[in-house]
C-alpha positions as CSV (number, residue, x, y, z in Angstrom):
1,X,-209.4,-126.6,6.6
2,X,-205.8,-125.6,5.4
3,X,-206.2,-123.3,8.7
4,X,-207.1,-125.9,11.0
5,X,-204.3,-128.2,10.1
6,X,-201.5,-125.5,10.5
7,X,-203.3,-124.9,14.0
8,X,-203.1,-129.0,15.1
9,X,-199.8,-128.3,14.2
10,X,-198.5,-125.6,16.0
11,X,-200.1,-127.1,19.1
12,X,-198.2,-130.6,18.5
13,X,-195.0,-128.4,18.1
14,X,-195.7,-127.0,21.1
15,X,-196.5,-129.6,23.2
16,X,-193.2,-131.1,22.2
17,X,-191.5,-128.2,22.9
18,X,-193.0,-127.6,26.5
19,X,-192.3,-131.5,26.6
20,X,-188.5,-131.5,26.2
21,X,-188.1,-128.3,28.0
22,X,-189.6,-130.2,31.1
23,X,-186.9,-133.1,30.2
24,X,-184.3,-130.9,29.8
25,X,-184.8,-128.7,33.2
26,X,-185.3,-132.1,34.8
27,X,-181.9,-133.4,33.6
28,X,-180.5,-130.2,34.5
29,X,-181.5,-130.0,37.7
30,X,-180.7,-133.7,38.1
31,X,-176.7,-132.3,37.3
32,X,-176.6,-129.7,39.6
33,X,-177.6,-132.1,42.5
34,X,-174.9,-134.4,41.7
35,X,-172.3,-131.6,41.5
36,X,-173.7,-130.1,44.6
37,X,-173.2,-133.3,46.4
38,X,-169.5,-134.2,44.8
39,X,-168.6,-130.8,46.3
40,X,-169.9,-131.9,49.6
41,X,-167.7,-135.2,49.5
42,X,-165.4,-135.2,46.6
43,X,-163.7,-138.7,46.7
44,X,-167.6,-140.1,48.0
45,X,-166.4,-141.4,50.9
46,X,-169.6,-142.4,52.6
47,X,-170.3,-144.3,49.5
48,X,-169.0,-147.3,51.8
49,X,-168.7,-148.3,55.6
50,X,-165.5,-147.3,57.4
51,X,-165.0,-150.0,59.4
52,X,-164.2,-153.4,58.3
53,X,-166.2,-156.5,58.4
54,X,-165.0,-159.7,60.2
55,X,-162.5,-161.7,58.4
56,X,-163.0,-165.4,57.9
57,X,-161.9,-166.2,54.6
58,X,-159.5,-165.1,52.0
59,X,-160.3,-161.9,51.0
60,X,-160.5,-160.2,47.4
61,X,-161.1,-156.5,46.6
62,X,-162.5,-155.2,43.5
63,X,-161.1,-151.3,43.1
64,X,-161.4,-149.0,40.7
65,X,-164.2,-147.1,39.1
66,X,-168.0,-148.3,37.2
67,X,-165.8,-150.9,35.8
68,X,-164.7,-152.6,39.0
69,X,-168.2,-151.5,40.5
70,X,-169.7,-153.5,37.4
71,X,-167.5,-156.7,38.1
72,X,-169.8,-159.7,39.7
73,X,-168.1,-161.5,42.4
74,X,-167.3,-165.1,40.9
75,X,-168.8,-167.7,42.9
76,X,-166.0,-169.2,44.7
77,X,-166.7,-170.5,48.4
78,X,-163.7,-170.1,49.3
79,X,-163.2,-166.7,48.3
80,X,-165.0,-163.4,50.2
81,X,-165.6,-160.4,47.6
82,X,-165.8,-157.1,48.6
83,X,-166.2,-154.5,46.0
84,X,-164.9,-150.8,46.4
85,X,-166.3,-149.7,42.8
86,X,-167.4,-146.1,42.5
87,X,-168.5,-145.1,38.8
88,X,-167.2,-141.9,37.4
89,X,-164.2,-141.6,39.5
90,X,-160.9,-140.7,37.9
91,X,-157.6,-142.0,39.0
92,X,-156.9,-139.2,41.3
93,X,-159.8,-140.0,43.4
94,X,-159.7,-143.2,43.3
95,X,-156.0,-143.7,44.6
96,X,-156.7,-140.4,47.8
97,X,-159.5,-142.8,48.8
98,X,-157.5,-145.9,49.1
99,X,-156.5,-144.5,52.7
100,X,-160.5,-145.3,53.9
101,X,-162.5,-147.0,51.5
102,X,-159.8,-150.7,50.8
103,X,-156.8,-150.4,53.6
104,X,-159.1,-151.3,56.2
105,X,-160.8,-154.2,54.9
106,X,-156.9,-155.9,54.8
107,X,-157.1,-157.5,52.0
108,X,-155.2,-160.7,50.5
109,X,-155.6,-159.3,47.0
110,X,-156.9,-155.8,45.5
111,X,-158.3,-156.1,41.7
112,X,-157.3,-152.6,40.7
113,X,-159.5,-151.2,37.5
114,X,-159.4,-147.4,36.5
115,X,-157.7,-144.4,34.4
116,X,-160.6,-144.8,31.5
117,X,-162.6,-141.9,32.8
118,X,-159.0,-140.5,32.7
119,X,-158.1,-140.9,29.4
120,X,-161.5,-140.0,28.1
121,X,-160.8,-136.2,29.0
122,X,-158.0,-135.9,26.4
123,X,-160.5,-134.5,23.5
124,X,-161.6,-131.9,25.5
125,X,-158.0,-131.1,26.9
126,X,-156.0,-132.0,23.7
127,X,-153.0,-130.0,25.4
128,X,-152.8,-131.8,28.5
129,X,-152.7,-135.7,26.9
130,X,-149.1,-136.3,28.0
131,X,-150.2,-135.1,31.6
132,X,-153.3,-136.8,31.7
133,X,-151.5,-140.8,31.1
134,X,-148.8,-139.5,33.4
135,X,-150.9,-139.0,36.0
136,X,-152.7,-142.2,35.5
137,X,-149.6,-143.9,35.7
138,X,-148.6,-142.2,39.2
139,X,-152.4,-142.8,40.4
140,X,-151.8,-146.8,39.6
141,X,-147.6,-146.5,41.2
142,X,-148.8,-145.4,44.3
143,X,-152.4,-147.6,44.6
144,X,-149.8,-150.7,44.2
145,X,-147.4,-149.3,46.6
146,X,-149.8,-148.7,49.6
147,X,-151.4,-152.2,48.8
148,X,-148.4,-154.1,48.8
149,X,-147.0,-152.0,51.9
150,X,-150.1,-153.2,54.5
151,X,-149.2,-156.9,52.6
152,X,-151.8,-156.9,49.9
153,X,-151.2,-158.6,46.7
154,X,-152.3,-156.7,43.8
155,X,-153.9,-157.9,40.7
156,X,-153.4,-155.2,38.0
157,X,-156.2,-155.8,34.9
158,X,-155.4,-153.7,32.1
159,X,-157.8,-151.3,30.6
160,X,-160.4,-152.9,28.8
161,X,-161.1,-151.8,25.0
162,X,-163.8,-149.0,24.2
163,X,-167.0,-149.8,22.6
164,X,-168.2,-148.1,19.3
165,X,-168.5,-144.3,19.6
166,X,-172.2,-143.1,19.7
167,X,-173.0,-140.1,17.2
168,X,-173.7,-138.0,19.8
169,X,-170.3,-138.1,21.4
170,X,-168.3,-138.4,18.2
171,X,-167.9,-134.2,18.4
172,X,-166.5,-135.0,21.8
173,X,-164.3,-137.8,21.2
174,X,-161.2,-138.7,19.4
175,X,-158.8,-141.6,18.6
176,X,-156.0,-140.5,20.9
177,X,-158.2,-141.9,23.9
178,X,-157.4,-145.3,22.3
179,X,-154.3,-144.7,22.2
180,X,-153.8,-143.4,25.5
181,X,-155.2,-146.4,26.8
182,X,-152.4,-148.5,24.8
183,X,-150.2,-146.9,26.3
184,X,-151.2,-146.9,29.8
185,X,-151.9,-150.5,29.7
186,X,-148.1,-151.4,28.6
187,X,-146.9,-148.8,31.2
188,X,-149.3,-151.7,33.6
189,X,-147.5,-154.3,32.8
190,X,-144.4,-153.1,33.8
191,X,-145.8,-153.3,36.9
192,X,-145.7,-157.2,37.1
193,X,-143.7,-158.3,40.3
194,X,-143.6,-160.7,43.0
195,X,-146.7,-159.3,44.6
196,X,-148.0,-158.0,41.9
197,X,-149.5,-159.6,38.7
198,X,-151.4,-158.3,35.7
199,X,-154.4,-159.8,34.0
200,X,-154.4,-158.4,30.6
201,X,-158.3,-158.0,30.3
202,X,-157.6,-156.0,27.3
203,X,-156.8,-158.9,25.0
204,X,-159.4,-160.7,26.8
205,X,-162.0,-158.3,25.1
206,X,-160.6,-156.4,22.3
207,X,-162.0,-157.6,18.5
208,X,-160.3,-158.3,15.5
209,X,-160.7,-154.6,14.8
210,X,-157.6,-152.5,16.4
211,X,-158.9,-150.8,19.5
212,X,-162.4,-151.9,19.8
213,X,-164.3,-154.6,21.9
214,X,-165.8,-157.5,20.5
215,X,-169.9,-156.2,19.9
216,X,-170.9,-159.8,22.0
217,X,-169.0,-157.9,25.3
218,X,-169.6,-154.2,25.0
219,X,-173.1,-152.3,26.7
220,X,-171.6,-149.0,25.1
221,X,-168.9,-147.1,24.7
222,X,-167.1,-147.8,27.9
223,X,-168.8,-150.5,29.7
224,X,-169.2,-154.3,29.5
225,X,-172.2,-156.3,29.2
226,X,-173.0,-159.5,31.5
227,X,-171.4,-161.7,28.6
228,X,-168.1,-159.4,28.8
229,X,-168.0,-159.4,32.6
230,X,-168.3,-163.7,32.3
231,X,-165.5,-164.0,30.1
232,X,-163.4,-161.9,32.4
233,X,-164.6,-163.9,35.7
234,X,-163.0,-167.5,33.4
235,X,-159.9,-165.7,33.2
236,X,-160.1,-164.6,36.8
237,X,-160.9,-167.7,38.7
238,X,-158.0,-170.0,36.5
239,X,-155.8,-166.9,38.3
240,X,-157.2,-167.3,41.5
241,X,-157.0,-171.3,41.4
242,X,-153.3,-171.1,40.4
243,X,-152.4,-169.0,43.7
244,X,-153.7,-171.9,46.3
C-alpha cells in the first residue's frame, strides 16, 4: 500500500515536472522570437503606418511607451487622437523614432510619456544610475526640440508613481528606481515653456505613502488600471479646454 502511494506520487511529481518544463520552453521560445524580431527592427518601426492620415481636426498625439500606448483617447469631438505608444521601449528608442512614427502626423500637440523602462535598469546596472537619468533627460530635450521645431506643442506628463513591488522582482529591484524617477520628473518640469507645458501626472497618482501609487490606480508595478487612466483623462481634458 505504502508502495503504491510513493508510486501515485512520483508520477504526480512527474507530470508536474514535464508540465512546467513544457511552460518553460514555451516561454522560452516565446523570448527568443521577440528578440529575434527586435533585432530585425529595433525601434519597431512598422509598428505604425508611415504616412499620415488626413487632417480635419485639431490633432493630439499620445507618445511614449506601454504607458502612452495604455492612455484611452478622451472623448472629445473636437479633438482627433492618434496614439504612437509602443510598450517596452526605452527613451532612446523612443526619441530615434520620432523622425517616422509622430513628425508626419503634424501634430498640434504631442503627449510625451517615457524614461520608466529607463529607470527600471538601475538595479541591474547600479554603476551606470547617473548615466541612465542623464540620458533620459537628453531623450526628453531633444523629443521637445524636434516637436516644437515642425510647430508642435508639447505636453510633458511626468512619470507616474510605481506600484507595489511583486516578490518575484524584489531580487531585481531597488529603491533608487524611485528616486530616479524623482528626479527625472523635476528635471521635466524645467522644461515648462511657451510651447511647452507639463502635467504633473505624478501627483495626480501618487498615495499618501512616499513613492507609491494609490492601490485604486495601479494594475502592477508599473502600469495603471482603467480607474488610474480616468483620473488622468479629468486632468487632461480641463488642459485641453483651457488652450481653446
Amino acid at each position: 500500500m505504502m508502495y503504491q502511494r510513493y508510486s501515485y506520487l512520483l508520477i504526480f511529481i512527474l507530470i508536474i515536472s514535464l508540465v512546467l518544463n513544457i511552460v518553460l520552453i514555451m516561454l522560452a521560445k516565446k523570448l527568443y522570437v521577440a528578440e529575434n524580431a527586435l533585432r530585425l527592427d529595433p525601434l519597431q518601426l512598422s509598428l505604425y503606418p508611415s504616412l499620415a492620415p488626413p487632417k480635419t481636426k485639431t490633432r493630439v498625439v499620445f507618445f511614449g511607451d506601454s504607458r502612452a500606448l495604455s492612455w484611452p483617447s478622451p472623448n472629445l469631438e473636437q479633438i482627433e487622437f492618434i496614439n504612437r505608444g509602443i510598450g517596452q521601449q526605452t527613451s532612446a528608442q523612443i526619441e530615434l523614432r520620432f523622425e517616422q512614427h509622430v513628425k508626419p502626423l503634424q501634430a498640434d500637440w504631442v503627449i510625451v510619456q517615457l524614461c520608466v523602462n529607463d529607470l527600471k535598469a538601475i538595479p541591474l546596472l547600479p554603476d551606470k544610475r547617473d548615466l541612465i537619468i542623464q540620458q533620459c533627460k537628453t531623450n526628453l530635450q531633444q523629443i521637445v526640440d524636434q516637436a516644437t521645431q515642425q510647430g508642435s506643442k508639447v505636453l510633458l506628463t511626468t512619470i507616474f508613481p510605481l506600484g507595489e513591488v511583486p516578490l518575484e522582482r524584489r531580487p531585481f529591484w531597488s529603491d533608487e528606481v524611485a528616486d530616479a524617477i524623482d528626479t527625472v520628473n523635476t528635471f521635466i518640469k524645467t522644461l515648462q515653456g511657451d510651447k511647452v507645458r507639463v502635467l504633473d501626472t505624478y501627483q495626480l497618482l501618487v498615495s499618501d505613502t512616499p513613492q507609491l501609487i494609490r492601490k485604486e490606480y495601479s494594475r502592477d508595478l508599473l502600469h495603471l488600471n482603467s480607474v488610474g487612466y480616468e483620473q488622468l483623462n479629468q486632468a487632461l481634458i480641463a488642459f485641453i479646454e483651457e488652450q481653446r
